[in-house]
C-alpha positions in Angstrom: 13.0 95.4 -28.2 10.8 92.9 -29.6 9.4 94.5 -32.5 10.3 92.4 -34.9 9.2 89.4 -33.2 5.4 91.3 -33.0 5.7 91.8 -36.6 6.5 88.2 -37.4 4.0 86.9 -35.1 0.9 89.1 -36.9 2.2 88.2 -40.1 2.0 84.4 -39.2 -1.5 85.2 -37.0 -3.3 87.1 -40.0 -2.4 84.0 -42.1 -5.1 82.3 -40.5 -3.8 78.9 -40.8 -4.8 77.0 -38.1 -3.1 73.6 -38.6 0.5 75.2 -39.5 2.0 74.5 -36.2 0.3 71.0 -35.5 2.9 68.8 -36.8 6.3 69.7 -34.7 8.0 67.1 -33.9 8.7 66.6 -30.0 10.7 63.8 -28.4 12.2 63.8 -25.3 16.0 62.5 -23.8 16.0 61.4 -19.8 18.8 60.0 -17.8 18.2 58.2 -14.5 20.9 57.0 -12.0 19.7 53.1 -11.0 20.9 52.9 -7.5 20.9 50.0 -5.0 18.2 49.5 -2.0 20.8 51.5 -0.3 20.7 54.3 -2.6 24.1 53.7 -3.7 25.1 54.0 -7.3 24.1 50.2 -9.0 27.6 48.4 -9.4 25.7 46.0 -11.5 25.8 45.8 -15.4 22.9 47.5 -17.8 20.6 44.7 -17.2 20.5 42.3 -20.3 16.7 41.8 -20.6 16.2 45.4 -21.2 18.6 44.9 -24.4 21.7 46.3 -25.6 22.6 49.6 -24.9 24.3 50.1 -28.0 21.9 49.1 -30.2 18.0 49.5 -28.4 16.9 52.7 -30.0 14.8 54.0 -26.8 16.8 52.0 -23.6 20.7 52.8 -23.8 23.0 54.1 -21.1 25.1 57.4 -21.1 28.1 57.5 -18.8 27.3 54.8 -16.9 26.4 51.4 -16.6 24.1 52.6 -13.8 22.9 55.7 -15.9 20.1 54.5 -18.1 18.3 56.6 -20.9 15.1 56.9 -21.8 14.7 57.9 -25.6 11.0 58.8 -27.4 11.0 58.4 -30.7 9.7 62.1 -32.5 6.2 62.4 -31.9 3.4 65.3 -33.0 1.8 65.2 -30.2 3.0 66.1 -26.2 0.6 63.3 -24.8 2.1 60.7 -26.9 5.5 61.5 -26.0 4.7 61.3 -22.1 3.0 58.1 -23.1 6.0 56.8 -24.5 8.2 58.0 -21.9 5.9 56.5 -19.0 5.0 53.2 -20.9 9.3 52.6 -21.5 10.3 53.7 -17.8 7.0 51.0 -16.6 8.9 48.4 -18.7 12.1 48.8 -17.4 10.9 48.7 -13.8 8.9 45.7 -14.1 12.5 44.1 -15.0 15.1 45.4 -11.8 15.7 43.1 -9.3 15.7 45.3 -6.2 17.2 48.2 -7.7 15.2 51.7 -8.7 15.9 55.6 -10.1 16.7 58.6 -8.6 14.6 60.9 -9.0 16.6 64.0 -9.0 19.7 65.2 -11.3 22.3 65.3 -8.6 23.5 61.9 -7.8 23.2 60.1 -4.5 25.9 58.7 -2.0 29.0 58.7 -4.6 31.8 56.8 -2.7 34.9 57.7 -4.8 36.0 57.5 -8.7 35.7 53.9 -8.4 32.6 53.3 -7.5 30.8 54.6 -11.0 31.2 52.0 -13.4 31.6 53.3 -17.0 29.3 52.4 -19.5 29.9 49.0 -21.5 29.1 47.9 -25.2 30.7 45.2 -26.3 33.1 44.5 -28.5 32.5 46.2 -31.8 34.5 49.0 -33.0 31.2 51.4 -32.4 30.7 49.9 -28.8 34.7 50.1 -27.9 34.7 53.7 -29.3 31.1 55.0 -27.3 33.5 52.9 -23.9 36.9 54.7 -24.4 35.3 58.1 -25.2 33.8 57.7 -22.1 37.2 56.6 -20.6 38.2 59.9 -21.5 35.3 61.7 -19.9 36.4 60.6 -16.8 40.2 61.0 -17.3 39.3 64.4 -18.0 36.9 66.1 -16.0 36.5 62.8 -13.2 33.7 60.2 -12.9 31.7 61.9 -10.6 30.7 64.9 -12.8 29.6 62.4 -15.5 27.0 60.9 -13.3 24.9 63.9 -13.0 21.4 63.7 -15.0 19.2 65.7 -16.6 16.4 65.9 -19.3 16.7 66.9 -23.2 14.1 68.6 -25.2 14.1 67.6 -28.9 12.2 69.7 -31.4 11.3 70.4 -34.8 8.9 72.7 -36.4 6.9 71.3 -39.3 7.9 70.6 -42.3 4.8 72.8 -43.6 5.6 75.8 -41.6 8.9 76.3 -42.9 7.8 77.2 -46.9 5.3 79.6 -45.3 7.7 81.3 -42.9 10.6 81.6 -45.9 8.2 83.6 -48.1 6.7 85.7 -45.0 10.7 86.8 -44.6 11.5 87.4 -48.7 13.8 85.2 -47.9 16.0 84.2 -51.5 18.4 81.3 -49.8 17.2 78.1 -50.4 15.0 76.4 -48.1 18.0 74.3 -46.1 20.0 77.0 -46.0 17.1 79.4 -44.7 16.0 76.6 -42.0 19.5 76.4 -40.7 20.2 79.9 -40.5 16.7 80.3 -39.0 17.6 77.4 -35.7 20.8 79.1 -35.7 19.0 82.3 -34.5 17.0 80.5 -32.4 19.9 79.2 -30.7 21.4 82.3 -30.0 18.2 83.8 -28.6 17.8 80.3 -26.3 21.3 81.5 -25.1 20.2 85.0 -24.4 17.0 84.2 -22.5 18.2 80.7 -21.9 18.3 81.7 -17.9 14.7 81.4 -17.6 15.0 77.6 -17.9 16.8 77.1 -15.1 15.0 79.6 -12.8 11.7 78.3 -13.7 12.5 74.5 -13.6 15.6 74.4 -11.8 15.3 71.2 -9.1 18.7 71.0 -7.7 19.4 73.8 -4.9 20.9 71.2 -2.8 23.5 68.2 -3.0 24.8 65.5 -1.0 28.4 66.9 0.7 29.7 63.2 -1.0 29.5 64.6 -4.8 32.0 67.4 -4.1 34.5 65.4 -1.7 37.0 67.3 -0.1 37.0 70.3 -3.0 36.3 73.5 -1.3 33.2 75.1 -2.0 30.9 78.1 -0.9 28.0 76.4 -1.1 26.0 76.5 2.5 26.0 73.6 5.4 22.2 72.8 5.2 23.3 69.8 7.4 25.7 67.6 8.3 25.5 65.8 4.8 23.9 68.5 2.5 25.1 71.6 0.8 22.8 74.2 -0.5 22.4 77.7 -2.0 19.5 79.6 -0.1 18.3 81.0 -3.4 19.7 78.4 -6.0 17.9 76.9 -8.4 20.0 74.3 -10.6 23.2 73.9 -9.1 23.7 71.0 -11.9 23.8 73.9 -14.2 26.4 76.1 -12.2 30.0 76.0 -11.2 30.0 72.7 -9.4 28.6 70.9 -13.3 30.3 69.7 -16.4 32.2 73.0 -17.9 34.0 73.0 -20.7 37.2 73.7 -18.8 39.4 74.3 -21.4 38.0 77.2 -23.6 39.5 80.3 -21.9 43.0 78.7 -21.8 42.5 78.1 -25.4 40.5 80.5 -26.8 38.2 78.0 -28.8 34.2 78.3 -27.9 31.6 76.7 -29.5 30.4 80.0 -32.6 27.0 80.2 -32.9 27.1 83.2 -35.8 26.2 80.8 -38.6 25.8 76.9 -39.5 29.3 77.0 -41.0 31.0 78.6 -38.2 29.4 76.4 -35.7 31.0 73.6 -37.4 34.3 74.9 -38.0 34.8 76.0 -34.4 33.8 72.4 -33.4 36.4 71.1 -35.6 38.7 72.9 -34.8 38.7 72.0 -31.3 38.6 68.1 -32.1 41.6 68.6 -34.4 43.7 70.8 -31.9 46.2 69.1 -29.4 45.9 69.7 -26.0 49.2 69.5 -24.1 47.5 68.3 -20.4 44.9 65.8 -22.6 48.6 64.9 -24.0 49.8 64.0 -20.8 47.1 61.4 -20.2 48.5 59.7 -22.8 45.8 57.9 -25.3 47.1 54.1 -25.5 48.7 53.1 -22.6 50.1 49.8 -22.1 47.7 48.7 -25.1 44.8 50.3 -23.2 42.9 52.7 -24.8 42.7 55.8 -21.9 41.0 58.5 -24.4 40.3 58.5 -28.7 42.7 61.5 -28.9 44.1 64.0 -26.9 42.7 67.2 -28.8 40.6 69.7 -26.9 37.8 67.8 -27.5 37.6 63.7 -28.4 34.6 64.0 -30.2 31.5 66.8 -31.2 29.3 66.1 -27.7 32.0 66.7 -25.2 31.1 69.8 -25.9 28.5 70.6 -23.3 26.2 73.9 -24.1 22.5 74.4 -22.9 21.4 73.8 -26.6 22.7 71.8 -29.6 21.8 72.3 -33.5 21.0 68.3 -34.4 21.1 66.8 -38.2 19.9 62.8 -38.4 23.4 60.8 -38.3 23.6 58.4 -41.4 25.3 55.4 -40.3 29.2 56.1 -38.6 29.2 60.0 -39.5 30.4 62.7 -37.4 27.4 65.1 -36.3 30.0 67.7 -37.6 29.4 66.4 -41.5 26.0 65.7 -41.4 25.1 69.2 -40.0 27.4 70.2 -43.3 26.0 68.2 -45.9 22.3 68.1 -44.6 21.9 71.5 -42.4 19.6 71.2 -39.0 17.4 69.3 -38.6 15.9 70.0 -35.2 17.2 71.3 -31.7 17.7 69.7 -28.5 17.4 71.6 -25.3 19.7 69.9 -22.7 19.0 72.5 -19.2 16.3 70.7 -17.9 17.0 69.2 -14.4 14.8 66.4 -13.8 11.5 67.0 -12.0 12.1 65.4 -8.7 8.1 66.1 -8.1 6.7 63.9 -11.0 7.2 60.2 -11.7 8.1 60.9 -15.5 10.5 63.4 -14.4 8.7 66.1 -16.5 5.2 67.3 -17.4 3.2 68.7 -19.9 2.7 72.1 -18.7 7.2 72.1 -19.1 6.8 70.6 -22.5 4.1 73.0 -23.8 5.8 76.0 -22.4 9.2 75.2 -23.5 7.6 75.0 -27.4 5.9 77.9 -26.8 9.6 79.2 -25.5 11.4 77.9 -28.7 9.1 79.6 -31.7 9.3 82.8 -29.1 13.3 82.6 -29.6 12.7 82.0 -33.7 10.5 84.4 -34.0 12.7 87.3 -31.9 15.2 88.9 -34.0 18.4 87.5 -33.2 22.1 89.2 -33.8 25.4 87.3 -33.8 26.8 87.4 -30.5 30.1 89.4 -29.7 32.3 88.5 -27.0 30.6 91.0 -24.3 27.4 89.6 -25.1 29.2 85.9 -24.8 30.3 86.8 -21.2 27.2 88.5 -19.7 25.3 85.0 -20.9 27.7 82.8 -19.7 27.2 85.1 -16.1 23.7 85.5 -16.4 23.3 81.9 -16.1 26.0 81.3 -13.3 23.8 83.9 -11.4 20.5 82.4 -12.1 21.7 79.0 -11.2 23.3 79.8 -7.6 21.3 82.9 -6.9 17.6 82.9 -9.1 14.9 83.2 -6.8 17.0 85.7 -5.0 14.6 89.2 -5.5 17.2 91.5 -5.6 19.0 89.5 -8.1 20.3 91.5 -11.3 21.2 89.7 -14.5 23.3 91.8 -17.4 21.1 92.9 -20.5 22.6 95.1 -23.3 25.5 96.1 -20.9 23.3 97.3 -18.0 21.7 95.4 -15.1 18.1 94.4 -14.8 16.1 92.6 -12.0 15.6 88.7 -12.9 11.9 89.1 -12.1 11.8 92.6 -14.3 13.3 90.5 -17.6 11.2 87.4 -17.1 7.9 89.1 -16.8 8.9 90.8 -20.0 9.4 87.7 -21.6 6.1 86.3 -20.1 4.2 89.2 -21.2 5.9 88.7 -24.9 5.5 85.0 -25.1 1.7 85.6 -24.3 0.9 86.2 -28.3 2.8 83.1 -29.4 1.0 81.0 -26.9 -2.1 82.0 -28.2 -1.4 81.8 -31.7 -0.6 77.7 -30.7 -3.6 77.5 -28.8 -5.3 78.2 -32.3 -5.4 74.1 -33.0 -6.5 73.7 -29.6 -9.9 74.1 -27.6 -8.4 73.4 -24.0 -5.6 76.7 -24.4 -2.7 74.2 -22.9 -0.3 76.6 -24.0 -2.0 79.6 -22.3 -2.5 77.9 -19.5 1.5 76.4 -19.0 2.6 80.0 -19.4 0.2 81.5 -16.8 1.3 78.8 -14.6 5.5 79.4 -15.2 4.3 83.2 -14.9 3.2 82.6 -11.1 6.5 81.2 -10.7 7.9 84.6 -11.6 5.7 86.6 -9.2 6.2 84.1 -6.6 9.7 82.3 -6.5 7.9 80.1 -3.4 6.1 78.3 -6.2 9.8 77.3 -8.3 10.6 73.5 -8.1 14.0 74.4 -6.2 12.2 76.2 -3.4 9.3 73.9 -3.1 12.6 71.2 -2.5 14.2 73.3 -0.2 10.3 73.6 1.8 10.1 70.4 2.1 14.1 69.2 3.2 13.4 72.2 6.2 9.8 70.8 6.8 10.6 67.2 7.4 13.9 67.8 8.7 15.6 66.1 5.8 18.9 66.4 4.2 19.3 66.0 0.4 19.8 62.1 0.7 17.0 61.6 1.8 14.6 63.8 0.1 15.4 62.5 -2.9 15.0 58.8 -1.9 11.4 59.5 -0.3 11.0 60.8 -3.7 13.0 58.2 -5.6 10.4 55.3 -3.5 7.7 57.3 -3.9 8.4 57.2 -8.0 9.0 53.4 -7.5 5.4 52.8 -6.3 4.0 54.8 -9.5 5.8 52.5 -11.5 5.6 49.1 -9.6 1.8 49.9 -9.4 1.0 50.7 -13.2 -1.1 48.1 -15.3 1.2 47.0 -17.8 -0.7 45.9 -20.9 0.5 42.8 -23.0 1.2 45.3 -26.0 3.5 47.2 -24.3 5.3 44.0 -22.8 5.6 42.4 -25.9 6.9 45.5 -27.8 9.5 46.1 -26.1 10.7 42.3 -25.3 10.7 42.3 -29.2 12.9 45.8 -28.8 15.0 43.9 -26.3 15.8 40.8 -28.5 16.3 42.5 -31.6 18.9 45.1 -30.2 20.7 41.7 -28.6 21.0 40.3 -32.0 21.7 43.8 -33.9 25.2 44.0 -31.3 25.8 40.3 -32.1 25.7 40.9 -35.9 27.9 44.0 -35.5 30.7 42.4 -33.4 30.7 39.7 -36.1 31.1 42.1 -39.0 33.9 44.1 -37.7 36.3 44.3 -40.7 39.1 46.3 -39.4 40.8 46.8 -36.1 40.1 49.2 -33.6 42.9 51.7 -34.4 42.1 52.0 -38.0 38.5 52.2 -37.3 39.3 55.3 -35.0 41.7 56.7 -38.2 38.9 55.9 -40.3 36.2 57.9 -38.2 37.9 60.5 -37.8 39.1 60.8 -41.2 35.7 61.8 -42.7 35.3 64.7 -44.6 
């Protein structure tokens, strides 16, 4: 089965080029929900010393006004993103006013629709489109859904290693077109063995009884405010998350066969009417309530565990720079956040998930036919509800196989390409993240989700307030870190210049809001 990938690896091995992998780029995405003393969803506004959300390249918001992101800039090095990421959630602490994060993925207390404010960004065209798109969101799938966080993994392989790896494959397409087609594989393969993810990092087996409201469910009473699957791992990425809800009805799914079908299924779902989107209406009463009513309003309503990414130039649509420029890099969006550390991820995740990705690039990777489409999307509500269950059987190649008996396979496979990585390194971090995801396999005790579960049964707690103890316990880190006048000062400059950058743009505004929309969406 993974001949191929053995062949590519000793190719790249034998090459005895130790420095070819050292300069990925890694950068990392996290959302956290700031919630009262309470632990109630913040009703306040993105506070405006932090900067503006539209404009502050590392400090934004996503849904929300009370769902912040974190951003790193794209770094070489795993230890300077977690640097970055601690040194921008230290600043942004230092600067609440009795408010914190949650620490986990699934939201707190959620009392009603109403009580999630959507995200603001002024009054330019950009900041009114990034608030009604969001309108929509909620229109369409409900507030509460939206409010659910997670982590992103962005990554690139080097520039460097991408020459070397087209001549290792005789490849004759030129070098954009090869390193497309190449992430385009990887993708698919991500799909394929994408389960792992989940089962390995998984923190959400439980939620408060609040998120779901009076929709029936068959998840478990853990008590009388928490439901929980006894063997679930990331309910956020099951049946109770963000689905795109509308693809069976009308047959359009996101085609992952080549760069230029991706994008044309993509546009055709942004440029296809959708009679119930339709009945929302768009302007109501002169209030914007979505951009459009087509299957999709824009590119990322599209959710999927991974996304091919191109560098936006200005107002483009992700659709045309992905056309005109290829991929530029990946991002991996089924992490739950690690309700266990501070950061709300490690290193041992980060160097095991780019030892995971050049695994999937290296693995020879089909298109995927409609079987094959259905037995991922079912391998992944299974791992999600059921994964540490022993006796659990996922769907390979039309026949069943044990979870366990699939991911040691995998472990056993990735063991080359983590050593081949540890070749630039003395300390074998990427050995050493696998064996530790590996004891995870063996012993499903050891997974974030049952470690949660542990300790909710230990201390008599219900989800609540687990994930406040932890939420407090994060605050402490925080409140308790040495901030150093660098830091402070670099990201009050941050702050102020992303105050002015919205200024200028609501000044510069040439055109009204409806023909900026035409505009947009114009492009081609």
């Amino acid at each position: 089965m993974y001949d191929k990938a053995h062949h590519r690896l000793k190719r790249l091995t034998d090459l005895r080029q130790l420095q070819l992998m050292r300069n990925s780029s890694i950068g990392v995405e996290k959302e956290s929900l700031r919630v009262n003393e309470n632990g109630s969803i913040a009703q306040t506004a993105h506070p405006q010393i932090l900067g503006a959300a539209l404009t502050h390249p590392y400090i934004t918001t996503d849904y929300s006004e009370a769902l912040t992101e974190f951003i790193t800039p794209p770094f070489h090095h795993i230890g300077q993103v977690l640097n970055f990421l601690r040194d921008t959630q230290q600043y942004v602490y230092q600067h609440l006013d009795g408010e914190y994060f949650w620490a986990t993925s699934m939201p707190c207390v959620v009392a009603g629709e109403t009580s999630i404010p959507i995200a603001n960004y002024g009054t330019s065209n950009p900041g009114m489109m990034k608030h009604v798109y969001r309108q929509g969101l909620g229109h369409r799938y409900g507030r509460v859904m939206q409010v659910i966080a997670g982590v992103h993994f962005n990554y690139s392989f080097p520039p460097e290693f991408w020459p070397v790896y087209s001549e290792l494959e005789g490849n004759r397409l030129p070098l954009q077109d090869f390193i497309s087609e190449s992430y385009m594989g990887l993708i698919r393969n991500l799909q394929r063995f994408g389960w792992l993810v989940p089962y390995l990092f998984g923190s959400s087996p439980a939620i408060c009884k609040s998120f779901l409201g009076d929709t029936p469910t068959t998840l478990k009473d853990f008590n009388e405010n928490t439901y929980y699957g006894p063997f679930a791992t990331s309910l956020r990425m099951g049946d109770i998350g963000y689905q795109n809800n509308k693809e069976n009805e009308y047959g359009i799914k996101a085609n992952y066969d080549t760069l230029d079908a991706y994008v044309g299924s993509l546009t055709c779902a942004i440029e296809t009417p959708c009679p119930e989107y339709e009945e929302i209406g768009v302007k109501v009463n002169g209030q914007y309530r979505q951009l459009n009513a087509n299957i999709l309003q824009i590119e990322n309503e599209y959710y999927s565990s991974i996304r091919p990414k191109q560098i936006l130039k200005g107002n483009e649509k992700p659709t045309l720079a992905l056309k005109r420029r290829g991929v530029s890099y990946v991002e991996l969006r089924s992490l739950d956040i690690n309700a266990f550390d501070p950061l709300g991820i490690n290193e041992r995740q980060l160097y095991f998930l780019e030892c995971f990705l050049l695994f999937c690039l290296l693995h020879d990777s089909p298109v995927i036919n409609e079987q094959e489409r259905q037995a991922i999307d079912e391998n992944e509500l299974r791992t999600a509800h059921h994964g540490r269950d022993p006796e659990l059987k996922l769907i390979r190649n039309n026949s069943s196989i044990l979870l366990r008996d699939w991911a040691d396979e995998l472990m056993q496979e990735m063991q080359a390409v983590c050593e081949l990585l540890d070749r630039s390194s003395k300390d074998k971090l990427y050995c050493g993240a696998l064996e530790a995801q590996r004891k995870k396999v063996k012993d499903p005790e050891l997974t974030p989700s049952a470690r949660i579960l542990n300790e909710m049964r230990d201390r008599g707690e219900g989800f609540y307030h687990f994930a406040r103890r932890m939420s407090e316990i994060h605050r402490h880190f925080f409140s308790n870190l040495p901030m150093s006048e660098t830091s402070e000062r670099y990201f009050s400059e941050l702050a102020a210049k992303s105050l002015e950058d919205q200024q200028a743009w609501e000044a510069t505004d040439e055109v009204s809001f409806e023909e900026y929309l035409q505009r947009y969406f114009a492009q081609s």
